[in-house]
N, CA, C and O of each residue as an XYZ file, in Angstrom:
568
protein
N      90.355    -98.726    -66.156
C      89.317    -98.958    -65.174
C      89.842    -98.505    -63.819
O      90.868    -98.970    -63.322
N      88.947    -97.403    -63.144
C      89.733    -97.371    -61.889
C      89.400    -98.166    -61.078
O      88.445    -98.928    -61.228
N      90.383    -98.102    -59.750
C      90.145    -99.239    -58.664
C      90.261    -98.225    -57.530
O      90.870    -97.158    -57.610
N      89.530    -98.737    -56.341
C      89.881    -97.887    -55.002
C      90.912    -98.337    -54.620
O      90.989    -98.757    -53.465
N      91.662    -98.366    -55.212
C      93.654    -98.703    -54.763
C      94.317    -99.883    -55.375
O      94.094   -100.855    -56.096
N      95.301    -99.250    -54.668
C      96.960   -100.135    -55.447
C      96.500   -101.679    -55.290
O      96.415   -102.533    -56.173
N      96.225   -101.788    -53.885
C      96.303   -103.289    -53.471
C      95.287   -104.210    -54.293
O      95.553   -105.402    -54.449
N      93.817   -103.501    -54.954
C      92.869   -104.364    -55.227
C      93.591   -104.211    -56.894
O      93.413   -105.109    -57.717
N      94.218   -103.249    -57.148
C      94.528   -103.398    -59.013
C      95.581   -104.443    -58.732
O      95.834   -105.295    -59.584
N      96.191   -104.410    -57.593
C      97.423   -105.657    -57.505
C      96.751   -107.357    -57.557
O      97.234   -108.351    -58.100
N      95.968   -107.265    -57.073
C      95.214   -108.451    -56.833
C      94.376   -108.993    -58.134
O      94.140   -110.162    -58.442
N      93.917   -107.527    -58.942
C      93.330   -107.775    -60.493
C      94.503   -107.820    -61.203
O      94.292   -108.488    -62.216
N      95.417   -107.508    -61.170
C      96.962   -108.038    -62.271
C      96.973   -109.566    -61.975
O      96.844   -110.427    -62.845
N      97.175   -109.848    -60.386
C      98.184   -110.874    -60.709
C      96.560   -112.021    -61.164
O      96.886   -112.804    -62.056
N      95.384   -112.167    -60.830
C      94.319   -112.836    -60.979
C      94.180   -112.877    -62.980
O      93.204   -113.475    -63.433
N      94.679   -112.554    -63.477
C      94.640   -111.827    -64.520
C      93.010   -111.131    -65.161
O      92.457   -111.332    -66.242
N      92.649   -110.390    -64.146
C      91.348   -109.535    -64.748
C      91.418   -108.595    -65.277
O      90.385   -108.051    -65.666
N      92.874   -107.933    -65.543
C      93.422   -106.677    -66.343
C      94.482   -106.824    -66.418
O      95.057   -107.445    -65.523
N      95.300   -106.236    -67.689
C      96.466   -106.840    -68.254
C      97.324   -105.540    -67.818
O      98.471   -105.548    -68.266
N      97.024   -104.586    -67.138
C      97.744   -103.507    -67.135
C      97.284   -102.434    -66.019
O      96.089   -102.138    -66.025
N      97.913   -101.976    -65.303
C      97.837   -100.855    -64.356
C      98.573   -100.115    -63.954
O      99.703   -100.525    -64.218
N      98.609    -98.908    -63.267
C      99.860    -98.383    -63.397
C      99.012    -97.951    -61.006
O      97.877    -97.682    -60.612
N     100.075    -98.094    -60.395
C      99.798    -98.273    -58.530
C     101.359    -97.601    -58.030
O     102.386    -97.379    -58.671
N     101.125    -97.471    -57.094
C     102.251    -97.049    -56.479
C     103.071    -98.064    -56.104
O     102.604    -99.195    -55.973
N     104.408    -97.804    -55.880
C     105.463    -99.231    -56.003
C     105.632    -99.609    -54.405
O     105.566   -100.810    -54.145
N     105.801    -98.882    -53.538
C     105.068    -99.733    -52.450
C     104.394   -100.697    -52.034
O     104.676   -101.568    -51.211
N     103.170   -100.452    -52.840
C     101.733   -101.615    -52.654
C     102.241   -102.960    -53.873
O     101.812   -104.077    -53.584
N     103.207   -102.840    -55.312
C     103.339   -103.413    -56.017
C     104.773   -104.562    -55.829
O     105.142   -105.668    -56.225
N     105.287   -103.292    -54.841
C     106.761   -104.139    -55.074
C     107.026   -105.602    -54.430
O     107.896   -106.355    -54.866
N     106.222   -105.901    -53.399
C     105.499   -107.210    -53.159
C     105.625   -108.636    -54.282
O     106.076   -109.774    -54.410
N     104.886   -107.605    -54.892
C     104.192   -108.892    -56.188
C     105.264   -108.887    -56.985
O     105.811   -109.940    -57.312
N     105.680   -107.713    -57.382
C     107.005   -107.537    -57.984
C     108.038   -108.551    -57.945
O     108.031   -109.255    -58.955
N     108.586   -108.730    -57.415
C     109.637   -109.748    -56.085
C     109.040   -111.282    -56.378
O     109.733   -112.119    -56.958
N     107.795   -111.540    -55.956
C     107.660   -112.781    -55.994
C     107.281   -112.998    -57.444
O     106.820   -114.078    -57.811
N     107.431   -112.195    -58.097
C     107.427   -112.194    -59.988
C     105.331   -112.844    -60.206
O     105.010   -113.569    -61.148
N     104.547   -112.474    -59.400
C     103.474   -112.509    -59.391
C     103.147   -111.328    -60.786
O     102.418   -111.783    -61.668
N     103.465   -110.436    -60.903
C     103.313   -109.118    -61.852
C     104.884   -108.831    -62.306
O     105.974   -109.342    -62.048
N     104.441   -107.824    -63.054
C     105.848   -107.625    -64.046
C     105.979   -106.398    -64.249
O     104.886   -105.910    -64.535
N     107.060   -105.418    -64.237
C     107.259   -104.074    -64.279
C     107.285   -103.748    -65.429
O     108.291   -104.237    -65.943
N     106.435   -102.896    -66.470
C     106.864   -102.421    -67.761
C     107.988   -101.399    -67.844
O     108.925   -101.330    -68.640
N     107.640   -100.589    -66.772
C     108.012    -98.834    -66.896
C     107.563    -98.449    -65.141
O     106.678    -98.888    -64.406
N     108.519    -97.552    -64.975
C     108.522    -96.236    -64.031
C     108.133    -95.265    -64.084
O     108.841    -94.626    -64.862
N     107.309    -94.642    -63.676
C     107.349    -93.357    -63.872
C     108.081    -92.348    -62.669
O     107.538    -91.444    -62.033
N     109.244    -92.743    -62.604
C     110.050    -91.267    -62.504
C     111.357    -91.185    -62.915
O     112.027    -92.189    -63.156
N     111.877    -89.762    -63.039
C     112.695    -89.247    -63.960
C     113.806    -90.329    -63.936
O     114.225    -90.570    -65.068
N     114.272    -90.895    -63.153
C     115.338    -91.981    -63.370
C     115.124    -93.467    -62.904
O     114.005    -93.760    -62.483
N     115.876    -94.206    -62.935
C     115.607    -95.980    -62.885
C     115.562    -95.770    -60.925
O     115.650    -94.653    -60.414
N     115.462    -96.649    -60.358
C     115.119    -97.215    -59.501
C     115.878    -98.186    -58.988
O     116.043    -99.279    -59.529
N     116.437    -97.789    -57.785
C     117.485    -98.842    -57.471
C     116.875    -99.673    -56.978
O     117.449   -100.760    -57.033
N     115.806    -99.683    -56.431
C     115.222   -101.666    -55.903
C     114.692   -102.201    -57.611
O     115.110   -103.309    -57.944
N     113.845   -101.469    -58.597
C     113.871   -102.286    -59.971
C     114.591   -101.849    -60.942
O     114.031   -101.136    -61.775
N     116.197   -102.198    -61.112
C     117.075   -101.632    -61.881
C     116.682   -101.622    -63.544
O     116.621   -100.829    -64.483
N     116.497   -102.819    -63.293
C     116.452   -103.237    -64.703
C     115.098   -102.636    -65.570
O     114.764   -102.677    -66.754
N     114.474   -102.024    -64.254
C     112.885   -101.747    -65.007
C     113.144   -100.268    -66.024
O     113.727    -99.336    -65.471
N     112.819   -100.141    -67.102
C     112.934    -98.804    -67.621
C     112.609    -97.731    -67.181
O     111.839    -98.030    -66.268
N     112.727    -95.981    -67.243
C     111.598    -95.184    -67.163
C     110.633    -94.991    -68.277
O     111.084    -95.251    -69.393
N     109.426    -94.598    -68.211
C     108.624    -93.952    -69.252
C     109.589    -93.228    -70.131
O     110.026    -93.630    -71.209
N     109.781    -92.438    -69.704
C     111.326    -92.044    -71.074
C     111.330    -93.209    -72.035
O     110.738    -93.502    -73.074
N     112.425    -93.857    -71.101
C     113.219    -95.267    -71.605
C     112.221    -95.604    -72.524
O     112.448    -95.432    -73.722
N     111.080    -96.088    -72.123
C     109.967    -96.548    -72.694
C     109.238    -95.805    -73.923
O     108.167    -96.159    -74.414
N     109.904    -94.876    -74.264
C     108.801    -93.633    -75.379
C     107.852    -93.002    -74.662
O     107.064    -92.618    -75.527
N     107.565    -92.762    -73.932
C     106.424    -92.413    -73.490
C     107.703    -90.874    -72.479
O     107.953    -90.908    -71.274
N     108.208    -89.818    -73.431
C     108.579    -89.096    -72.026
C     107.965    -87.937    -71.573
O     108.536    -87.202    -70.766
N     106.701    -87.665    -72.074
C     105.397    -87.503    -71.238
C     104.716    -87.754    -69.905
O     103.928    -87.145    -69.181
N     105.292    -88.790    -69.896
C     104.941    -89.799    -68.506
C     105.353    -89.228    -67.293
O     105.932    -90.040    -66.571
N     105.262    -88.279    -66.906
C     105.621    -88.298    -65.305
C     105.052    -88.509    -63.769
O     104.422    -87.700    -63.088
N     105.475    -89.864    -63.433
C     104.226    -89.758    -62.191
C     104.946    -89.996    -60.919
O     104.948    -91.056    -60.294
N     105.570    -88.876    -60.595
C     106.371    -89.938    -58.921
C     105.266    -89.452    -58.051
O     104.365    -88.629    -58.217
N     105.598    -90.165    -57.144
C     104.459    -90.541    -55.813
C     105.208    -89.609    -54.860
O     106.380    -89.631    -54.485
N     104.173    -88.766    -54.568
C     104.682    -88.339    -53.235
C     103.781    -88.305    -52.123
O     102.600    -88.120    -52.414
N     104.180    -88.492    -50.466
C     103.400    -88.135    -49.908
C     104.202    -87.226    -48.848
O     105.422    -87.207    -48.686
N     102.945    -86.262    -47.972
C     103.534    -85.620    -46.888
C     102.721    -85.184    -45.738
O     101.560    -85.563    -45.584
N     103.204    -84.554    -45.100
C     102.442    -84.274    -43.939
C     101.912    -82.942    -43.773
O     102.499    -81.888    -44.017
N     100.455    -83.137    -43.224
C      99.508    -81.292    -43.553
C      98.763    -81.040    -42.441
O      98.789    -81.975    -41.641
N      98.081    -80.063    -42.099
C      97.701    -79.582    -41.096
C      96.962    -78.885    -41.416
O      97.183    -78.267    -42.458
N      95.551    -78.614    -40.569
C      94.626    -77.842    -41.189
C      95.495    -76.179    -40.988
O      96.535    -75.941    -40.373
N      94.764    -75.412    -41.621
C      95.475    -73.817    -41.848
C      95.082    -73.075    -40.765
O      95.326    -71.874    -40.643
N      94.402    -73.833    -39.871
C      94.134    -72.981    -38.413
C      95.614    -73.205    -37.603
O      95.858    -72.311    -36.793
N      96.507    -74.148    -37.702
C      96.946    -75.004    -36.396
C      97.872    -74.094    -36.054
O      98.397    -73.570    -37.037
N      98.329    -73.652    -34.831
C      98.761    -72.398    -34.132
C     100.227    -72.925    -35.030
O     100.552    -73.993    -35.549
N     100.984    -71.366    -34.879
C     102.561    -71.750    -35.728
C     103.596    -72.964    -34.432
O     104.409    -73.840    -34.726
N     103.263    -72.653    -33.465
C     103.750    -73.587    -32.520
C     103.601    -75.207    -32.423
O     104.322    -76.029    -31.858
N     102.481    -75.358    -33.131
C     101.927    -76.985    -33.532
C     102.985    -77.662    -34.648
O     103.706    -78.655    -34.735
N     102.470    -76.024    -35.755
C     103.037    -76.473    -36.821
C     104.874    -77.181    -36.864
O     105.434    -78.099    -37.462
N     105.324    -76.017    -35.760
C     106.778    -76.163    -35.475
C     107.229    -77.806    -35.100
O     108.142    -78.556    -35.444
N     106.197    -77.881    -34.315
C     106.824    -79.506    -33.205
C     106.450    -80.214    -34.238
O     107.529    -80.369    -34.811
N     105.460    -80.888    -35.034
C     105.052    -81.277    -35.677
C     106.118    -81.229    -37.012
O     106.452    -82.359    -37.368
N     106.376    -80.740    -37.362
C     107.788    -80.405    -38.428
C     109.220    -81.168    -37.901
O     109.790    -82.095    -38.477
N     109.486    -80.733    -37.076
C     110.938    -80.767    -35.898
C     110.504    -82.654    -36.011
O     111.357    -83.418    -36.464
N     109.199    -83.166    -35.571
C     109.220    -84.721    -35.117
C     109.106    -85.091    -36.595
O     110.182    -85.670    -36.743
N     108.590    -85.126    -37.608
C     108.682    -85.400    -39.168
C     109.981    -85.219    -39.306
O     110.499    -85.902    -38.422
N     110.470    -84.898    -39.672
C     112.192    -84.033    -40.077
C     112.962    -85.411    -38.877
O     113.269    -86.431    -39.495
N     113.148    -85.441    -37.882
C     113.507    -86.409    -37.000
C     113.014    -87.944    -37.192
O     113.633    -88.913    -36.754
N     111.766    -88.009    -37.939
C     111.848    -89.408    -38.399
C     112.270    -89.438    -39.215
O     113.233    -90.201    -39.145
N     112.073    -88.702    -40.848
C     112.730    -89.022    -41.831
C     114.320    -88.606    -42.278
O     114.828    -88.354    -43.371
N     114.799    -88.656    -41.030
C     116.383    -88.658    -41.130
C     116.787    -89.164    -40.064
O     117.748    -88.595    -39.546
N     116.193    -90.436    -39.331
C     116.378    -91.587    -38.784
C     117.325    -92.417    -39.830
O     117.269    -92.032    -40.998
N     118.088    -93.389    -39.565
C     118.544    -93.843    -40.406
C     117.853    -95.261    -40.813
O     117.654    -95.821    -41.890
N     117.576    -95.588    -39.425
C     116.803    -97.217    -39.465
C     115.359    -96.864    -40.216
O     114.918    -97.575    -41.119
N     114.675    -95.665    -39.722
C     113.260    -95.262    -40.845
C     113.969    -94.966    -42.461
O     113.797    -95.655    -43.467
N     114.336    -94.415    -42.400
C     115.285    -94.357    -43.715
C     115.216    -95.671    -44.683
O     114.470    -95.896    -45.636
N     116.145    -96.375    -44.167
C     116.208    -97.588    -44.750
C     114.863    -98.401    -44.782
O     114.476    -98.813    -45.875
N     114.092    -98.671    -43.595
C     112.987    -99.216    -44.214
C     112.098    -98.181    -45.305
O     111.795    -98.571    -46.433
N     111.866    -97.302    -44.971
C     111.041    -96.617    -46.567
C     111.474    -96.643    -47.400
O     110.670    -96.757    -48.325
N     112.765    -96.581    -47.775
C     113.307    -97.102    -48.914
C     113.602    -98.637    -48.911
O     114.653    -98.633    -49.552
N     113.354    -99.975    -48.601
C     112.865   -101.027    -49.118
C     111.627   -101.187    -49.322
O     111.194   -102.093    -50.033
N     110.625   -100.015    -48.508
C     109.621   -100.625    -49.482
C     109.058    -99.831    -50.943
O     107.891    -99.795    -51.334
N     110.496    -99.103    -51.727
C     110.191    -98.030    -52.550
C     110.180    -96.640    -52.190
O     110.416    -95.751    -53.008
N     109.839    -96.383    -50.664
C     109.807    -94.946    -51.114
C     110.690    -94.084    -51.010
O     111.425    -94.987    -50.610
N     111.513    -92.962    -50.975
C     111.977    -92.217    -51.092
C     112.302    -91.072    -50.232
O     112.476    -89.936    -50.675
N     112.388    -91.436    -48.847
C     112.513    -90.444    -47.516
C     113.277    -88.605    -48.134
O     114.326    -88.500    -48.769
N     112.630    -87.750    -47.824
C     113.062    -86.260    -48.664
C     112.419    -85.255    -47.286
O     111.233    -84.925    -47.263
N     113.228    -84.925    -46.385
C     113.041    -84.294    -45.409
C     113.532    -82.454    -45.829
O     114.614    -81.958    -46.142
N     112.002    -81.801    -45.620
C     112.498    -80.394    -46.091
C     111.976    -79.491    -45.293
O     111.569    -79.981    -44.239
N     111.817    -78.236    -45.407
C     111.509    -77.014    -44.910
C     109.771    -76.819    -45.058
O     109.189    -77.202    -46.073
N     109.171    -76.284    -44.098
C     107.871    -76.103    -44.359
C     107.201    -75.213    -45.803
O     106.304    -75.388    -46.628
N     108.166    -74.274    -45.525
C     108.439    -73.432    -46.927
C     108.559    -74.127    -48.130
O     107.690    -73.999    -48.993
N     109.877    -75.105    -48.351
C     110.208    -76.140    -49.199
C     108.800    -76.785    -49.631
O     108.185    -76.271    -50.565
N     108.272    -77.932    -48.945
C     107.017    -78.346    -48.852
C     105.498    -77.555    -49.697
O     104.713    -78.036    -50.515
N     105.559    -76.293    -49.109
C     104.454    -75.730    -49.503
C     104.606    -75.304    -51.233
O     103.792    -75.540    -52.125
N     105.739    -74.708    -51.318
C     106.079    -74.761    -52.809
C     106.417    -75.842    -53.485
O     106.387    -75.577    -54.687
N     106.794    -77.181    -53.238
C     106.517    -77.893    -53.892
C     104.979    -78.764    -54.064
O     104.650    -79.597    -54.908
N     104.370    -78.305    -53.131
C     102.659    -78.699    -53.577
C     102.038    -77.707    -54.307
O     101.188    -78.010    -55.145
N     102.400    -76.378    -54.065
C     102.253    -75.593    -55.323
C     102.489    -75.354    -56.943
O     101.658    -74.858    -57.704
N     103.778    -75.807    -57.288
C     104.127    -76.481    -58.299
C     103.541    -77.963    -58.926
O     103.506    -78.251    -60.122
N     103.166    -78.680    -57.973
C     102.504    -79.895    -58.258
C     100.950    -79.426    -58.778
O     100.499    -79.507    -59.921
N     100.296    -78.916    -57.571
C      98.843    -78.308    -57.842
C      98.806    -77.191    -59.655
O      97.918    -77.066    -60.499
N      99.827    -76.771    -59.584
C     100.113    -76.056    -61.471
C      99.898    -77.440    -62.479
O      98.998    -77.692    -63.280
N     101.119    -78.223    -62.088
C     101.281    -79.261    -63.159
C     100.115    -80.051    -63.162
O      99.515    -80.057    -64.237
N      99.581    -80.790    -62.149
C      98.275    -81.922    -62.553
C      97.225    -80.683    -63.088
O      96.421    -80.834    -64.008
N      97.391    -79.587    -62.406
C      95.817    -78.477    -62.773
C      96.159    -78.519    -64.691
O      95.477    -78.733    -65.693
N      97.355    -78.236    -64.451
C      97.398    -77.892    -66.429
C      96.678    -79.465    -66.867
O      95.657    -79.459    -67.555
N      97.235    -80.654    -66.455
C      97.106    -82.015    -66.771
C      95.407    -82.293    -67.499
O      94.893    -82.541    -68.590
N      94.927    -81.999    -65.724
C      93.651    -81.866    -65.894
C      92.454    -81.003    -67.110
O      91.504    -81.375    -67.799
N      93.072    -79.874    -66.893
C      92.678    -78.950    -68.420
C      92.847    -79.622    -69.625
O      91.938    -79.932    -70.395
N      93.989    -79.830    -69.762
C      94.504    -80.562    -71.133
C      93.450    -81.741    -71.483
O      93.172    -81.964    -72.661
N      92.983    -82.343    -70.638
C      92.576    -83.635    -70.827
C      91.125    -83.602    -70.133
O      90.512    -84.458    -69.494
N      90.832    -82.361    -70.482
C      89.196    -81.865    -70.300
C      88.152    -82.564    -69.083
O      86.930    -82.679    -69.174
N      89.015    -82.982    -67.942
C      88.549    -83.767    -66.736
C      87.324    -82.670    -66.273
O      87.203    -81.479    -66.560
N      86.683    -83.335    -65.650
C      85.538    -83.081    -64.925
C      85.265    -83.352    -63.632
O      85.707    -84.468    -63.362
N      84.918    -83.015    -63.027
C      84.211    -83.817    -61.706
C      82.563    -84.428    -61.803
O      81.712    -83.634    -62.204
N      82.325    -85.216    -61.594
C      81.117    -85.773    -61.497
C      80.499    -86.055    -60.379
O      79.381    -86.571    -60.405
């Protein structure tokens, strides 16, 4: 069943109105902690140092499963190369802060400061993999 987000499937786990969801660990790791919900599985390629003990999908049979979360920063394709620059330079400078650092990684995520270049090919590679996903599994838009 989908939900318009992590926080309301968090709120249908721990209420028990669904026995299962899969949210980003950010919005979960909350509930996590106060053992409100329970981690089956990860989905990414290795364990997780804030839930050690939690398996990956691997671990789990499932090594099909791949879902890490990413997010980043975009700009419409007009924005002069000079925008794009400062705008890069201040990203890149927060996420190799050390104090930002450390908080995104307690709340799960994974600070990965790269090249604009870097960036664009890895949303390109992503946009391949879910596009095949999507095919495979005969999605639609409605």
């Amino acid at each position: 069943m989908p939900y318009r987000g992590g926080a309301p499937l968090a709120l249908a786990l721990i209420a028990g109105e669904v026995d299962i969801g899969f949210a980003d660990q950010p919005i979960l790791l909350p509930h996590l902690r106060s053992g409100g919900i329970r981690a089956l599985a990860i989905g990414t390629r290795g364990r997780d140092p804030l839930l050690p003990d939690v398996p990956t999908m691997t671990e789990a049979g499932l090594p099909e499963v791949m879902t890490d979360n990413w997010h980043g920063l975009v700009a419409p394709a007009r924005t002069p190369p000079a925008v794009q620059a400062a705008l890069h330079r201040a990203a890149i400078a927060a996420l190799t802060d050390p104090d930002a650092m450390r908080l995104l990684r307690e709340q799960g995520a994974v600070p990965a400061a790269q090249s604009q270049a870097g960036f664009a090919e890895f949303i390109r590679r992503e946009t391949a993999r879910w596009g095949e996903v999507i095919r495979r599994a005969g999605v639609t838009a409605t």
